[in-house]
Residue, then its C-alpha position, 0 to 999 in steps of 0.5 A: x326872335x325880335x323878343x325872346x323873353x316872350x316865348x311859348x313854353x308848350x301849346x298851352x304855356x306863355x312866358x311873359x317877362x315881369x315888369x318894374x323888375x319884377x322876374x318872368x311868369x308863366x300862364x296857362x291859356x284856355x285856347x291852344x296856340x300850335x298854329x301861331x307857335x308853327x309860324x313862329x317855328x317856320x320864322x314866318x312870325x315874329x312876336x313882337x309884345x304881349x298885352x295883358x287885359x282883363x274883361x269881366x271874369x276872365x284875362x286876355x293875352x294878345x300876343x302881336x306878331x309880325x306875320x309874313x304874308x302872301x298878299x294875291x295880285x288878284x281873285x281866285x277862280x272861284x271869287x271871279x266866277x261869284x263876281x260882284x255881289x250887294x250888300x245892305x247892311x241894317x237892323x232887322x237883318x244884320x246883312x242882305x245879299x243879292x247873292x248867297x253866302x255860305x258862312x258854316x261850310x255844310x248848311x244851306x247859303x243864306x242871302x238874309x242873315x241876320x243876328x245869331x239866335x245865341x246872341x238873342x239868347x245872351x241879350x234877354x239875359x242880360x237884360x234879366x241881370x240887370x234888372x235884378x242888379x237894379x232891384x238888389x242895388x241900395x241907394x244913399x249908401x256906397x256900401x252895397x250887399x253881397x247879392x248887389x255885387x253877385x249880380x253885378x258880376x253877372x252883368x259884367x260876364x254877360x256884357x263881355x260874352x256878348x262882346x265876343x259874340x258879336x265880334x266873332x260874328x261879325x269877323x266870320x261873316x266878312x271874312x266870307x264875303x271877302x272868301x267867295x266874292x271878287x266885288x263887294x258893293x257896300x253903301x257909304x254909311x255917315x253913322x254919326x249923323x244916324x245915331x243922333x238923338x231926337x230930343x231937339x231942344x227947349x224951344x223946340x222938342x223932338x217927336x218919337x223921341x223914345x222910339x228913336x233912342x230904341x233905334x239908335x241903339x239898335x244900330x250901334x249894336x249893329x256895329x256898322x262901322x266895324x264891320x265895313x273897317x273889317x271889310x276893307x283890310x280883309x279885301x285886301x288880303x284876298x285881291x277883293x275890290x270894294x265899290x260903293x254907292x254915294x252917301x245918302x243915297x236912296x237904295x231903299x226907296x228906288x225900285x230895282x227893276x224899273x228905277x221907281x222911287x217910292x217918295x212916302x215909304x216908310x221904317x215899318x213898311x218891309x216890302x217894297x211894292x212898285x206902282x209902275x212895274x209891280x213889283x213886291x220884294x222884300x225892302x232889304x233885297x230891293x235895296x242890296x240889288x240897287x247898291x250892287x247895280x249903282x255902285x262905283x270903285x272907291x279912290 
């Protein structure tokens, strides 16, 4: 082992070697780690540290590992079947897919998905906790009750079981895009440029300024930008090819069927209806169709 004073004890039981002299301990996990201790055992790892971190209420221990991995040369049977397949990510729905994708082995494939209906859930109660921290809060005065902190500590716990929410929706989500396709075709998102604020200046105030705050922070909690970084290292571990279609370019507005482009199409128009071919489909799929026929390989 690279470090064997960072060792597993049993399934449950992590020695981490104490610092500044200080002598070893060992932790109890809330999760099992057989799978990465038969790794470990096979030498197919080899730990390297341990990051202890706390979030909230609970703590964390991230064990790093050097992992010894087959990396495919190419698709698999399966993956070259499926093909290609376009990808829309937005706000209203997390992602919209010109074919289907089977994220729970067992239910019905999904070609819009959007977000979860516990982190619907997790979301309205926060929003609760922290309207009644706000109400508890004493201002003038840096010594705060002991209700004020009972509901902080809520916020924090809701904040961080939020977190893990999204994440672990957002890891399993490209990881069977990446699983069931040999093709992704994504869009080339400049998220800064989208986020930012409307306020305008002294001399020259934005408009909407509320409703473009509401939808700047809609898109951060999309997390666009993590799940393309997810997208792009996971293509590599399954031979998957990502292409893209240029920045800035109209998917939304062009027809997908005769290439159409509607000029005064609007954020709160969500079906696209052509006036040369007639066409109405939703906004979202029109535009993961045009990604998926436009996109090019990326250098």
């Amino acid at each position: 082992m690279k470090n064997p004073s960072i060792r597993f004890t049993s399934p449950r039981r992590l020695r981490i070697p104490g610092g500044g002299g200080q002598p070893a301990f060992t932790v109890r996990l809330h999760q099992k780690a057989s799978r990465l201790i038969a790794l470990i055992e096979t030498r197919t790892a080899v730990i390297t540290s341990v990051t202890v971190t706390r979030h909230a209420h609970r703590w964390y221990a991230s064990v790093l590992c050097t992992v010894h991995q087959h990396i495919p040369d190419q698709p698999t049977r399966r993956q070259r079947v499926a093909g290609r397949v376009g990808v829309d990510l937005g706000v209203k729905h997390r992602l919209a897919l010109t074919g289907p994708l089977t994220l729970i082995p067992g239910q019905d494939p999904l070609t819009l998905i959007g977000k979860p209906h516990h982190l619907e859930a997790t979301e309205r109660k926060l929003v609760r906790a922290e309207r009644q921290m706000s109400r508890r809060r004493v201002t003038g005065t840096k010594q705060q009750s002991k209700g004020y902190q009972e509901a902080k500590d809520r916020v924090a716990k809701l904040k961080a079981r939020l977190a893990m929410h999204r994440a672990t929706n957002l890891h399993l989500i490209s990881k069977r895009l990446v699983q069931q396709y040999s093709e992704v075709a994504l869009e080339t998102l400049h998220v800064k440029g989208m986020t930012r604020s409307a306020k305008g200046t002294v001399d020259k105030p934005g408009r909407n300024v509320r409703a473009k705050a509401g939808l700047n922070r809609a898109i951060l909690e999309a997390s666009l930008t993590e799940f393309n970084r997810q997208i792009e290292y996971k293509a590599r571990w399954h031979a998957v090819d990502i292409i893209r279609v240029p920045n800035w370019f109209p998917s939304s507005r062009l027809c997908s069927n005769c290439g159409w482009k509607d000029t005064t199409q609007t954020l709160k128009d969500r079906t696209f209806r052509c006036k040369e071919c007639t066409m109405a489909l939703d906004r979202d799929i029109n535009a993961a169709r045009n990604i998926k026929e436009h996109a090019v390989p990326v250098q």
